[in-house]
N, C-alpha and C positions, 0 to 999 in steps of 0.2 A: 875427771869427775868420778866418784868411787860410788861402788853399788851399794849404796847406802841406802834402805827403804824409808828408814824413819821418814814421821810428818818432818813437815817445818816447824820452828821454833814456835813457842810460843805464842798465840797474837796473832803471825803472818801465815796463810792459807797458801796454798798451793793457785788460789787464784786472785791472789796478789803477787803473787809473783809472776804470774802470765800478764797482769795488766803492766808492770814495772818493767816486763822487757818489753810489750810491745809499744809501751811508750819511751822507750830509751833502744833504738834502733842499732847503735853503735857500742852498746855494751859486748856483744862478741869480737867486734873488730879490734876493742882494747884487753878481750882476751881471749883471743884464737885459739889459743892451747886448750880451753876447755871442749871447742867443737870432737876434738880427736878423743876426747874421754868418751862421749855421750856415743849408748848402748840403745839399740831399739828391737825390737822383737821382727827376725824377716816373715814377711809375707808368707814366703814358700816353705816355714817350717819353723821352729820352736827355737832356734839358735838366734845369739843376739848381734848384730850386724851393729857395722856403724854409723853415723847418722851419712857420711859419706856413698857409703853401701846402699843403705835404706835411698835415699837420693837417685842413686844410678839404676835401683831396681824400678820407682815409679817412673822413670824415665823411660827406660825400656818399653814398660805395660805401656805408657801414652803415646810412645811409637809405634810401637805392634797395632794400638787401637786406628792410629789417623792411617797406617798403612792397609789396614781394612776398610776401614772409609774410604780411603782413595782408590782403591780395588772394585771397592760397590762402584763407585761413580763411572772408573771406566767401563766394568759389567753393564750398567745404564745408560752410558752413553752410546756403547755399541747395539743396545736393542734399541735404541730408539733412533737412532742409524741406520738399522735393519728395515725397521717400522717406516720409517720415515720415505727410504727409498721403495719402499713395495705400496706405498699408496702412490708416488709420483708415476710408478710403471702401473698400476690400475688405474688412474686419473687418464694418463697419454694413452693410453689401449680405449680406453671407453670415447676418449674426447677424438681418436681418432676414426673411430665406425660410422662411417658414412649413411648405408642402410637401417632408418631408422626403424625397420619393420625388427631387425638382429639386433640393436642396441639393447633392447632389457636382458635378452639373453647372454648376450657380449657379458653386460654387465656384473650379471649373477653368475658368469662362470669362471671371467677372471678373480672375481672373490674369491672363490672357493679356493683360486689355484694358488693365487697371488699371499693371500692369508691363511691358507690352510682351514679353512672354512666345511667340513664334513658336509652340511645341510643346508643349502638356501632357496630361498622364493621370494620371488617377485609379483606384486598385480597391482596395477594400475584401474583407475576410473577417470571417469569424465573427460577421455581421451577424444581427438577429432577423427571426423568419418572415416579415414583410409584405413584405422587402426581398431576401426571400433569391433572387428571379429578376429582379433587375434586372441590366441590360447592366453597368455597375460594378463588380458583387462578381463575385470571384473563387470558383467552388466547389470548385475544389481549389489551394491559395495554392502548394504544393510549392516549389520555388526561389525564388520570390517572395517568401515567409513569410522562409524561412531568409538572405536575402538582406538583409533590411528587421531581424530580429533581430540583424543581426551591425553593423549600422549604431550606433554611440552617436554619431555627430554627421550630419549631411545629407552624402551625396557629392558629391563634384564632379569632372569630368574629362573627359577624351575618351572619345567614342564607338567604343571599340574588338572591342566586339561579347560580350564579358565577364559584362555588365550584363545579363542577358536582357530585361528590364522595359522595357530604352531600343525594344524592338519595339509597344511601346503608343504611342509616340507619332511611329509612321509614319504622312506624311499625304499620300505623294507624292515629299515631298523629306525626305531621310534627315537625322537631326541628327546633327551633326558632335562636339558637348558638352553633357553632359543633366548634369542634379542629380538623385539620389535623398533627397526626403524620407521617412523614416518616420513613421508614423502610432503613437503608443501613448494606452491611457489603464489605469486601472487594474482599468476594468471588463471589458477584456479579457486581461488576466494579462499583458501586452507587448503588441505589436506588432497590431494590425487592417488596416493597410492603408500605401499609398507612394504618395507625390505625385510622379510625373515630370515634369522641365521638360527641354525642348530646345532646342536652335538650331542653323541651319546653320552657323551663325560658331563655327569649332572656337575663338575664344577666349572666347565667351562666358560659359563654367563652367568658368573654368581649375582646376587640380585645385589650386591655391596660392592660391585666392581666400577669403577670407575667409564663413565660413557664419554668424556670429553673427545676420545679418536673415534667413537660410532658417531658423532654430532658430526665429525667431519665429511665423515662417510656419508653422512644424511645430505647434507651440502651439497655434495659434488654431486651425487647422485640426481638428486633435487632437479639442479643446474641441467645437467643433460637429459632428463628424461621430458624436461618440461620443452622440450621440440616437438615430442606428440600430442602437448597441447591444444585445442582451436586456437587460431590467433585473430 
């Protein structure tokens, strides 16, 4: 095929002729010869490759591409691998603490350790008498309560002074981004208690971060703290 630029003839358009090959699928197969003429412009520079060339270069790029994707996935599979096994070792740590006066504290230290967790705090209400003077519970929950009730998914955001609960997990250095978990179970009609997490790194708990693994955390927590309930 010769580098001819001229239009087409007379009449027939350059998209008549794209509808006449793509409705006649075996016009190259009765003339092969012309694939090895045809000139295309490379990608990677101003030089005219051939349609063979051109061929093998987008093949390349769509290999390079799915071998990054494939890359990602295993970079995702292993954090969530990671993930996965350090909530089963804080689940078994917490589910295994017998003294239920150390479980909140059990609980909020293997956070910290288990996830890398900078800031946490813990307070519970409407716990039963043995428990009812422990550092932990709260004996009047006021904003607390009302704050943790109005929650139906874990908070997340900045620390903008709002949140009053993000004052539990002053330890020196102020968190910048806290999560509030609520605590429910059904033995106390809603809500008993909130899990606060912090960090100095205001992106830590961005308010656009996904809570689906804090929901879990809400759960389990939930599940075992609701032994210091009345029964």
């Amino acid at each position: 095929m010769s580098n001819d630029t001229r239009p087409p003839a007379q009449g027939i358009t350059e998209e008549d002729i794209a509808r006449y090959l793509a409705a006649t699928p075996g016009f190259f197969e009765r003339h092969a010869e012309l694939l090895g003429d045809v000139r295309l412009a490379s990608p990677h520079g101003s030089r005219a490759v051939s349609l063979q060339e051109r061929q093998a270069a987008l093949l390349r790029e769509r290999i390079k591409g799915l071998e990054h994707r494939i890359m990602d996935m295993i970079r995702h599979g292993q954090e969530n691998t990671a993930i996965a096994d350090r909530l089963h070792r804080w689940t078994r740590t917490v589910m295994l603490q017998r003294d239920l006066h150390a479980l909140p504290a059990t609980l909020v230290e293997e956070m910290q350790q288990r996830f890398l967790v900078p800031q946490a705090a813990l307070r519970l209400w409407g716990v039963d008498a043995p428990f009812a003077n422990e550092p932990f519970v709260l004996q009047l929950p006021g904003t607390a309560r009302e704050f943790a009730d109005s929650l139906a998914l874990p908070y997340c955001g900045l620390n903008t002074g709002e949140v009053e609960a993000a004052q539990w997990l002053f330890d020196g250095t102020a968190a910048l981004s806290v999560a509030a978990i609520p605590l429910r179970h059904e033995a106390a009609g809603g809500t008993f208690g909130l899990l606060m997490l912090g960090s100095p790194d205001a992106t830590r708990f961005a308010s656009d971060m996904g809570v689906d693994f804090l929901v879990r955390i809400g759960d389990i927590a939930s599940a075992a703290l609701a032994q210091l309930l009345p029964r």
